[in-house]
Structures are given as C-alpha cells and as structure tokens.
C-alpha positions as YAML, in Angstrom:
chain: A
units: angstrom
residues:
- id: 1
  name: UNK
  ca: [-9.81, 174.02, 57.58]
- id: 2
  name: UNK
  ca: [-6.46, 175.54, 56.07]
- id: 3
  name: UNK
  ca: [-6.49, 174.87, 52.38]
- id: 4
  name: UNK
  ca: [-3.71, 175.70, 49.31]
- id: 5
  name: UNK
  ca: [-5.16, 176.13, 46.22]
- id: 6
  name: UNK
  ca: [-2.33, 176.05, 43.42]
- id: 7
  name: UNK
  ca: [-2.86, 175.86, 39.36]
- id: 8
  name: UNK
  ca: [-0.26, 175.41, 36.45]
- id: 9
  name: UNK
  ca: [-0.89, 178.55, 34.09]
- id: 10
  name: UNK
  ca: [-2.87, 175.75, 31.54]
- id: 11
  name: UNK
  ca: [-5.41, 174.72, 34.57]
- id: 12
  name: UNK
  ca: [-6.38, 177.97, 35.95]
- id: 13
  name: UNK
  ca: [-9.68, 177.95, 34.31]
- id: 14
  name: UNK
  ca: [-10.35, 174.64, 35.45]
- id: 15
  name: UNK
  ca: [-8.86, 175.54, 39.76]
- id: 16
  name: UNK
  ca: [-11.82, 178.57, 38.56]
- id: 17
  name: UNK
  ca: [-14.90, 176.57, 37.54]
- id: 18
  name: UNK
  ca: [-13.44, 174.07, 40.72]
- id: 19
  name: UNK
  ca: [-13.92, 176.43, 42.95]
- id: 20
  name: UNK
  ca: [-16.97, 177.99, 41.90]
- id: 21
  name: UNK
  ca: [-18.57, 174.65, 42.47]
- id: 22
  name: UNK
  ca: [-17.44, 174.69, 46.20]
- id: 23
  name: UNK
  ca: [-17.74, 177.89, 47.00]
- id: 24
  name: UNK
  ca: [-19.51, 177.44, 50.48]
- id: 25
  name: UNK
  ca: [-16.73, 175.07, 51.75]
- id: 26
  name: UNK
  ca: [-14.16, 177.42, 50.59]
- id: 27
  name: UNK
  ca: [-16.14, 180.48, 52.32]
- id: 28
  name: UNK
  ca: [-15.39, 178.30, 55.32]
- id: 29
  name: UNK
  ca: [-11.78, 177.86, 55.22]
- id: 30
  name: UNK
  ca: [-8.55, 179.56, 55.31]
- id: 31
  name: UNK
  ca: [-7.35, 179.65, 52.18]
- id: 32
  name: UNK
  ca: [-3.74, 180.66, 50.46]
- id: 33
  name: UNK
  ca: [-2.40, 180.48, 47.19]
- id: 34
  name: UNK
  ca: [0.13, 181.35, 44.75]
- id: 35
  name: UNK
  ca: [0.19, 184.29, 43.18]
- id: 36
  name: UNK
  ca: [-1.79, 184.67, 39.93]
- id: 37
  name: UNK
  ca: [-3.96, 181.70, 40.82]
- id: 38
  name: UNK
  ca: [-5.03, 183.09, 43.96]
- id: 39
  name: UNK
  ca: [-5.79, 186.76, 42.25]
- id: 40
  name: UNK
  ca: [-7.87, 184.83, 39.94]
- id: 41
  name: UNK
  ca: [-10.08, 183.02, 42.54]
- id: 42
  name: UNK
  ca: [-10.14, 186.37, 44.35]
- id: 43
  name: UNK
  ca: [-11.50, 188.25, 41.44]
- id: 44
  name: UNK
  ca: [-13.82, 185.87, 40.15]
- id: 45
  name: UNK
  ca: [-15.64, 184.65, 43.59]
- id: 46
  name: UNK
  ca: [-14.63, 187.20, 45.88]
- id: 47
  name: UNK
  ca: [-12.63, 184.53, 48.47]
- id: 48
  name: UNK
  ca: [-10.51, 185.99, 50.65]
- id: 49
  name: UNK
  ca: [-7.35, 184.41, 49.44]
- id: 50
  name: UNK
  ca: [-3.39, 184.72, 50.73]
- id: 51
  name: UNK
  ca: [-1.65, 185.29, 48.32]
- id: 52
  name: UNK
  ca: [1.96, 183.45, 47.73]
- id: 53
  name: UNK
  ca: [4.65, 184.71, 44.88]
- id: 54
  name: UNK
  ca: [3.69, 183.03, 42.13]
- id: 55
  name: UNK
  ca: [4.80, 179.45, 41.62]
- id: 56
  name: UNK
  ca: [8.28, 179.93, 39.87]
- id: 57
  name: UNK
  ca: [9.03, 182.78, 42.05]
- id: 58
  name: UNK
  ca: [9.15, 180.45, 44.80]
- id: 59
  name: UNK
  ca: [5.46, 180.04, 45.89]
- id: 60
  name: UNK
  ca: [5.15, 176.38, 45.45]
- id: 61
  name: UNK
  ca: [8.21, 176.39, 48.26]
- id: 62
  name: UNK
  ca: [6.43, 178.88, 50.53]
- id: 63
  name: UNK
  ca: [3.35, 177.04, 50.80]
- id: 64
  name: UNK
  ca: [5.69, 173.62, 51.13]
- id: 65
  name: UNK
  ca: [6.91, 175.55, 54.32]
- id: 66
  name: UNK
  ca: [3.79, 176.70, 55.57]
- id: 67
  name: UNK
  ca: [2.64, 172.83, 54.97]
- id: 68
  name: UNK
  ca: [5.77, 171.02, 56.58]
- id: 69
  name: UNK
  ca: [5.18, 173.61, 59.61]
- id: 70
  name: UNK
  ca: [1.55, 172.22, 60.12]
- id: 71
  name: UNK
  ca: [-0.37, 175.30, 58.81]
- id: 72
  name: UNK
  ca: [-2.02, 173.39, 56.20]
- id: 73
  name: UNK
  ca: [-4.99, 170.29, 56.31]
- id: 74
  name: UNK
  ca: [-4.92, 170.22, 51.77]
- id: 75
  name: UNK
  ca: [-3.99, 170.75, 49.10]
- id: 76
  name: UNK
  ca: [-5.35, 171.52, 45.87]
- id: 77
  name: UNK
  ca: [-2.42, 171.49, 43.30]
- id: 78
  name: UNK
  ca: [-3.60, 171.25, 39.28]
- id: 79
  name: UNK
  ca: [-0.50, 170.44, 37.70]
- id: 80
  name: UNK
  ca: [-0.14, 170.59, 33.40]
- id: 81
  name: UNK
  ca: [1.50, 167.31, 33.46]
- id: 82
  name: UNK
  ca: [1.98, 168.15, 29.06]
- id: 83
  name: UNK
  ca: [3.43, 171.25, 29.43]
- id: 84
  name: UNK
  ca: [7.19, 171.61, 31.20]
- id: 85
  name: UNK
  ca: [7.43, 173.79, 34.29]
- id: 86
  name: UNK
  ca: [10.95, 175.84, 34.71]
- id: 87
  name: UNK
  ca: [10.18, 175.40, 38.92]
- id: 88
  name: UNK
  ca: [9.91, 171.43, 38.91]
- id: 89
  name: UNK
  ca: [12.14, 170.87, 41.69]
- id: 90
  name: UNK
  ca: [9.82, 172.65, 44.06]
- id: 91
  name: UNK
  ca: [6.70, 171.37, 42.75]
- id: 92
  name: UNK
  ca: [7.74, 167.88, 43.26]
- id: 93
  name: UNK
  ca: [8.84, 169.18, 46.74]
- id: 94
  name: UNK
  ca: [5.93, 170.13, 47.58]
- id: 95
  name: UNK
  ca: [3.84, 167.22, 46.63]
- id: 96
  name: UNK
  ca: [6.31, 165.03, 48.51]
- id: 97
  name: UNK
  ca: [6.20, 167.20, 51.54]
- id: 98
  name: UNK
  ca: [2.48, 166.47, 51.28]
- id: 99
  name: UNK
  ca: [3.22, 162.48, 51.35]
- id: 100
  name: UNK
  ca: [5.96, 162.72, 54.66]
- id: 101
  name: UNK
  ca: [3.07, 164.82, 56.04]
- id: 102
  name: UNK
  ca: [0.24, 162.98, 55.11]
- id: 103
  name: UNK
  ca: [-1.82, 166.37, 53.80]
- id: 104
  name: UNK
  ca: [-4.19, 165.07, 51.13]
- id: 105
  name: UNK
  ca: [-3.13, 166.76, 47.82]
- id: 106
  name: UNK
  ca: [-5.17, 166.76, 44.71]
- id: 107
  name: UNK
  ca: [-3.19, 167.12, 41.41]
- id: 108
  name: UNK
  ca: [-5.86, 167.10, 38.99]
- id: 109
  name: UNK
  ca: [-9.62, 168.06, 38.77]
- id: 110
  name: UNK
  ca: [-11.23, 164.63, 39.51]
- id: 111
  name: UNK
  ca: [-8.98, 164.02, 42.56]
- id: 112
  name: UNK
  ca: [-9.80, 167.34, 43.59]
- id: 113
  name: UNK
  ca: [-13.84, 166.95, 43.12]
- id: 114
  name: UNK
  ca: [-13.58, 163.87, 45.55]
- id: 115
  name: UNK
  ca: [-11.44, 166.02, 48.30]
- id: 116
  name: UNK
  ca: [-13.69, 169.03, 48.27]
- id: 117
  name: UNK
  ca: [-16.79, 166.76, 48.36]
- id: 118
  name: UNK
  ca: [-15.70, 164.78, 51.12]
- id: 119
  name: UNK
  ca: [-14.85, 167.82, 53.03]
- id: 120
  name: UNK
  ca: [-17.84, 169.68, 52.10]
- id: 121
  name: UNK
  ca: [-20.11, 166.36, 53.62]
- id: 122
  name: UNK
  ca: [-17.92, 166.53, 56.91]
...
C-alpha cells in the first residue's frame, strides 16, 4: 500500500502520536510525505519516509501529481482548519484530486484512526 502522510504545522504532533499507534501498518507500506512532516515521522519512528518540499513549497501539489498518476491508495492529510494556510489553492487541489480519484483521504485524526484501522484489519 502507497500512503501520503501530510500535517498542517499545528497537527504535527498529533500525524506523530497517529502514527506511532500504527506503526506496523506503516512498516508495511510505501510511504511519502511533505517535507517537515515526513522528517518528523522519520526521526521519531524511524519509517522510511519520501520526502516532498514542504507543503507551501509546492509539496501538497507534488503528491496531488503522484496521486492523479495512480501512485497513491491514501491519504492522510491533517489540516488546521483555525489557522489560515498561504498554499490553500493546492491543498484544496489535492483533496479534490483525491475525490475525482476516489483515494480515501483523512483530514483529521478521527477520520484518520478509522482509515489506518481498516487497513491495518485487511
């Protein structure tokens, strides 16, 4: 399984504690992220993560290619729906890329929970 795992700067410790409750499902996969969220899983459970730019650099857009090209089965996205984001433009791209693609694509920690769960149990 190819998963994204992307986190506004005010979610990362939750996309952290997230993952460290799935860890053997995401030992499993191919994983990518954007930048500073994917150093951060890297560094704090050792995944083997690619790495994006970072999201208002343009990684939110990479992984919407990589996604639209069929190199992706989910998405993890934990968007700070309080806080705005300079980049919105390509993060709504990218969760409506998701929706003409039908990828499954968590935006916040309980949607997420359900995902990984489901996909752990498969």
């Amino acid at each position: 399984m190819k998963l994204a795992l992307i986190a506004h700067d005010g979610k990362k410790d939750a996309m952290i504690a997230l993952a460290g409750n799935y860890l053997p499902l995401l030992r499993r996969c191919t994983l990518m992220a954007t930048g500073t969220t994917g150093a951060r899983l890297a560094a704090a459970h050792g995944l083997v993560i690619e790495r994006m730019l970072s999201g208002p650099l343009g990684g939110d857009l990479q992984i919407g290619a990589r996604l639209a090209a069929g190199d992706l089965d989910g998405v993890v996205f934990l968007r700070d729906p309080m806080t705005p984001q300079p980049h919105e433009p390509d993060i709504n791209a990218l969760v409506r890329a998701c929706d003409v693609h039908d990828v499954p694509c968590a935006t916040n920690v309980a949607t997420a929970r359900l995902l990984l769960a489901g996909w752990s149990a498969a």
